[in-house]
N, C-alpha and C positions, 0 to 999 in steps of 0.2 A: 500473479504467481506464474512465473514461465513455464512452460508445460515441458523442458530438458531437465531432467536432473544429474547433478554431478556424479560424479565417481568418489569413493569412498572407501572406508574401512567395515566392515562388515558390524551390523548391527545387531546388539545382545537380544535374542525372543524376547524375555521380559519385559525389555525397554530397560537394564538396568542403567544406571549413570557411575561415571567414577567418584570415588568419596571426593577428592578435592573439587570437582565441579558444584558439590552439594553443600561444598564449607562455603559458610556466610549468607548461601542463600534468601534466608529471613531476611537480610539485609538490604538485597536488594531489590528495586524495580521488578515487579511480577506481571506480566499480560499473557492474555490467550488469544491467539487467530482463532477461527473458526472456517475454515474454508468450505464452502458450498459451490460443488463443479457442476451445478445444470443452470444450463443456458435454454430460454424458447430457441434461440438459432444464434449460429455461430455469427461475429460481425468479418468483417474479411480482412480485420487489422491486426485480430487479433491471435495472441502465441499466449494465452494461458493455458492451466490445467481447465479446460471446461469440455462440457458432454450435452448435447442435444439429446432427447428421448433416441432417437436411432440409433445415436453414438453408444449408446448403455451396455446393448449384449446382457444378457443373462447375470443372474447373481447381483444387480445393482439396482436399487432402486430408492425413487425421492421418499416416498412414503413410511421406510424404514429407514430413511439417513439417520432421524434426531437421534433415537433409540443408538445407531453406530456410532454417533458422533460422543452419547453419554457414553457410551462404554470405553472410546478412547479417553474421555477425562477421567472416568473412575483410575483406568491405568494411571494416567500420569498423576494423580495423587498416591498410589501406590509406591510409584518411581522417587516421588519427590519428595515423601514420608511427608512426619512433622513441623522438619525444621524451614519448609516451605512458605514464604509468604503469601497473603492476602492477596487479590488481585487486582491491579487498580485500574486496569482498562483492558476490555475486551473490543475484539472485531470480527466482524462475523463479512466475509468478502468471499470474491468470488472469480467468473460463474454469476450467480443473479439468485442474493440469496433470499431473497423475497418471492422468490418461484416457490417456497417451500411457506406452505401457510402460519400465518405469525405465533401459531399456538407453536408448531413446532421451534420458531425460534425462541420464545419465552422459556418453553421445558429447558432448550438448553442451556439457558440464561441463569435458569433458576438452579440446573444443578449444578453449573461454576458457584454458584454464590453458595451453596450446603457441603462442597466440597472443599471450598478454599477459603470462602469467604470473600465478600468483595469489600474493601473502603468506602467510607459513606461517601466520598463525593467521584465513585467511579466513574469510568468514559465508558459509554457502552454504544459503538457504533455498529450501524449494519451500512453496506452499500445495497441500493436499488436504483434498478435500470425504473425510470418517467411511469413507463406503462405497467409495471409489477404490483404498483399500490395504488389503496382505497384509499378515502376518505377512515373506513371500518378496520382496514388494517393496518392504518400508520398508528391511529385511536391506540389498538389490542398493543402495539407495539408499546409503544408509549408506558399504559397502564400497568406492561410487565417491565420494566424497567426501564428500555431503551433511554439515551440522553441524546442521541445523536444520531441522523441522517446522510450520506454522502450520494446526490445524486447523479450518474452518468447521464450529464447535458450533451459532452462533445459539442455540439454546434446548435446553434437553429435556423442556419441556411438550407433549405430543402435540399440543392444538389451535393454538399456535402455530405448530409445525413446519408443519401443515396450512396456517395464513393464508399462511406466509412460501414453501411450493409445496415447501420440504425433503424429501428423499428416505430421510434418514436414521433411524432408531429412535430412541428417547430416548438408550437407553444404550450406542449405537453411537461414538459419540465418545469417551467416557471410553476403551471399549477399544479403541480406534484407538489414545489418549494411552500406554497401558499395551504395546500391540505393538512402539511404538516405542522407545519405554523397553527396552525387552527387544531391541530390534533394534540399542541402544548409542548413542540421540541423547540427548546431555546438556542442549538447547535444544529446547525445545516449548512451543506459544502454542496459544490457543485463543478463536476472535472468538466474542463477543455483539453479538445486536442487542436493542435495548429498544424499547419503544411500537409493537411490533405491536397491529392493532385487534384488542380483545377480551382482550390479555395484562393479567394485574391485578398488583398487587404480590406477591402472592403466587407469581405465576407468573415472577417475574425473580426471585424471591429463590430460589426453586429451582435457576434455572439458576447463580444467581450460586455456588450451593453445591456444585452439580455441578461446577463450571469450576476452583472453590477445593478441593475436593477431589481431583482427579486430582494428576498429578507433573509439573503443567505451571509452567514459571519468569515465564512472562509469561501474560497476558490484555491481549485488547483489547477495550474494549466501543462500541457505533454505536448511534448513536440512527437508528430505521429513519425513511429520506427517499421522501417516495411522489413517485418520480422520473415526472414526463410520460410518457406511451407506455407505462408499462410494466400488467401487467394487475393489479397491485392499486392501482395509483392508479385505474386507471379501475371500478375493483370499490367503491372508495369514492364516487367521481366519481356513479355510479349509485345509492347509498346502499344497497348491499350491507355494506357494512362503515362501524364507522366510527372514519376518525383521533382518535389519542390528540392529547389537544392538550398547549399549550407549558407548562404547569405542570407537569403530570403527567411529560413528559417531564423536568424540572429532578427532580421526585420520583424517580425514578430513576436517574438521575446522581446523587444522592447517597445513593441505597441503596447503588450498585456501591462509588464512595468508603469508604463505612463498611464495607461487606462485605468488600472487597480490599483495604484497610488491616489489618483485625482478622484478615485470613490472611496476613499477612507481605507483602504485596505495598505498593509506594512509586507512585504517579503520576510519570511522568518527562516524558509527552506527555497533551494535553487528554484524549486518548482510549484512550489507552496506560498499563498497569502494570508493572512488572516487581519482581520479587523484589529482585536486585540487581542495582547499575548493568553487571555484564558482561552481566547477562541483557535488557539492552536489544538492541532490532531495530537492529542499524547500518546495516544498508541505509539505511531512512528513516531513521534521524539522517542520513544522508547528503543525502539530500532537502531533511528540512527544516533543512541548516545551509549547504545552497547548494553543493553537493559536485558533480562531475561524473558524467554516468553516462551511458551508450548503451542505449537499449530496441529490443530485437529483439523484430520481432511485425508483424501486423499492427497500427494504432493507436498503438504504441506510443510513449512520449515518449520525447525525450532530451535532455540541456542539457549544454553544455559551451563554457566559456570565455563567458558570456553570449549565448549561442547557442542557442534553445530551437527541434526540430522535429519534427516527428511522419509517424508512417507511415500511409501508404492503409490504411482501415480492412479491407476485406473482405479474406479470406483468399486468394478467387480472385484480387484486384488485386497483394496482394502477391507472391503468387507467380509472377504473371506478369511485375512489375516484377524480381524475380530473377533470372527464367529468362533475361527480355531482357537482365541487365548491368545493370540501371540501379539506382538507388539506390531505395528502397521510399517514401520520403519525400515525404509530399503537398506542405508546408509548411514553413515556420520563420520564427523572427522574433529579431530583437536587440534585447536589451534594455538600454535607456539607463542611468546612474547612478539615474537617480531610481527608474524600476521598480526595480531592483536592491535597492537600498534599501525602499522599500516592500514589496517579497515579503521581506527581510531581517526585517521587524517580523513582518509576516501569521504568519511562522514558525517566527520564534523565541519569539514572546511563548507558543507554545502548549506550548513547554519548561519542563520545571521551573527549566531555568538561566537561563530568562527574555533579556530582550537588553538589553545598555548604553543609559544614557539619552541619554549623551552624543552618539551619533549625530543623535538627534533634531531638529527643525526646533523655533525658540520657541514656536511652535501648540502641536505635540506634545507639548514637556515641559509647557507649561501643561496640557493633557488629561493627562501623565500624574500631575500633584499632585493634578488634581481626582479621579483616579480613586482615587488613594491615599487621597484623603480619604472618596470616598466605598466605602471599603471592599474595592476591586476589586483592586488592589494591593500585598502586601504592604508595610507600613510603614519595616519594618526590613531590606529587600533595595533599597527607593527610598533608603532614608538610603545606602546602600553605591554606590547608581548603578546600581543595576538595577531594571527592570518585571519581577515577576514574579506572576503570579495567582494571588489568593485563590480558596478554591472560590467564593465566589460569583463571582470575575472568569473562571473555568471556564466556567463558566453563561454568561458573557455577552461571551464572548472575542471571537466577532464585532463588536462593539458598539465596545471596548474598541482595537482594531484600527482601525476605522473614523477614531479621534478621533485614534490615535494619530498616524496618515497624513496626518490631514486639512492 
């Protein structure tokens, strides 16, 4: 979750929604984030909403999060009345939401489910950073619902670990991967990031074999972004380090491709693999197929019925907006047909199922023949009426996107 938020239209105290965002609602895809901003220490890559105990300041704290976290769902069942559907996948991210002990993440678990209801074959993921769990707390986790695990590997080259400020040992993740497995989660992921300054090929091939070797059904891999502000872009900024550039980064996006292919794993998202199609993330396929969802947290997003708005970032605002009654929401904005459509392309083109042409504007499909043609396209998914990306239109998805909108 980026820790900038946008500019916006002023949001109702209540949380209220407009009636046509709320027509059909029951119909559609329901999820909930769950955002959890404490971090033990900040990594130096990173530009989320997160808070170290120092960071906190007054009025914020981990111990009373669950309790602020239930009071923002209780709102949004308020908000989103009766005609509200069922929940089918939660995610509770972060931040390092495993820093909050698992009873508390079960309570919150437990009051989505008395609130909304969850479907019986719900997704219910948490992410945890390697070192955040037990043997005892993946178990509790488990036994309150959890189905799902997502662990932050990043690497298990020690001097990457180093650049990227990780706290974890090489081969602290894998047995993290392996506790849970034992603790009875059938669904376990494990993120990579690539083009840390100084990581060689060699050093991604490693992780990439580490990540393929565990019992994990999915992997996601990142190309590392040296986001403003944070302390390893300004450590490059200085020429302490220095950025991999944009070739090098294509070189390894097609290492991970050929690695994660050759270990049973399919591309389903530009940046996502999974074993088999159950073992995709439904949360974000929720996301990016335009699903509705409520994010508790501070920063948090939420969209529903073309309705997108987000929460006061710091933990002390949010909590204070709670404790007053009011709704936690800095912002929000409605988004016309045309947005709609446009973030429609932005995120489906990055699916393996690619998106219909036929939506398209005359610009667009002419961008999309020319892309076919030059190779970015699959050939024989455009003869069917679909855009769907070759690995080299992986590479250049942005790009690709761009024309298609144009």
């Amino acid at each position: 979750m980026p820790s900038t938020l946008p500019v916006g239209e002023p949001a109702p105290a209540d949380g209220r929604l407009p009636g046509a965002a709320l027509d059909g609602a029951g119909d559609r895809s329901f999820g909930v984030y769950v955002h959890v901003p404490f971090c033990a220490t900040r990594c130096g890559y990173c530009d989320f909403n997160t808070y170290t105990a120092a960071e906190l300041g007054g009025g914020a704290s981990q111990s009373q999060y669950a309790e602020t976290a239930i009071a923002e769902l209780e709102l949004s069942r308020r908000v989103l009345g009766p005609g509200a559907a069922p929940v089918s996948t939660v995610f509770f991210g972060g931040g390092t939401p495993t820093l909050l002990p698992a009873g508390d993440l079960v309570r919150i678990l437990r009051r989505i489910d008395e609130l909304f209801g969850l479907v019986p074959d719900a997704e219910v993921t948490t992410e945890a950073n390697p070192e955040s769990v037990t043997p005892g707390s993946l178990a509790a986790l488990r036994d309150g619902g959890f189905t799902r695990v997502s662990f932050g590997m990043q690497s298990v080259v020690p001097h990457v670990l180093a650049v990227l400020d990780r706290r974890h040992t090489p081969g602290r993740a894998a047995a993290a991967v392996t506790e849970a497995k034992a603790a009875g989660f059938d669904h376990l992921s494990v993120d990579l990031i690539y083009g840390a300054p100084g990581e060689s090929d060699q050093d991604w091939q490693a992780s990439l074999d580490a990540a393929t070797a565990t019992d994990v059904d999915h992997v996601s891999a990142y190309s590392l972004i040296l986001e403003p502000g944070t302390r390893l872009a300004a450590q490059v900024a200085r020429g302490q380090l220095t950025a991999t550039d944009d070739d090098l980064l294509a070189d390894r996006y097609e290492l991970a491709e050929r690695a994660l292919t050759a270990a049973g794993f399919e591309w389903y998202e530009v940046s996502n693999w999974a074993r088999r199609p159950e073992d995709r993330a439904r949360h974000n396929l929720l996301y990016w197929t335009g699903g509705d969802w409520w994010g508790i947290g501070p920063g948090a997003h939420s969209h529903v019925g073309g309705v997108r708005w987000w929460n006061v970032k710091h933990p002390r605002d949010y909590a204070a907006a709670i404790a007053a009654g009011r709704s936690p929401a800095a912002a929000r904005e409605r988004l016309d047909a045309q947005q709609r459509a446009a973030e429609d392309v932005l995120l489906r083109l990055r699916l393996r199922e690619g998106l219909r042409l036929e939506p398209l504007s005359d610009a667009g499909l002419a961008a999309a023949a020319r892309a076919r043609d030059d190779g970015l396209l699959e050939a024989a998914a455009y003869d069917e009426g679909r855009a769907v990306l070759t690995l080299r239109g992986r590479l250049l998805a942005d790009a690709v996107v761009r024309d298609l909108v144009a």
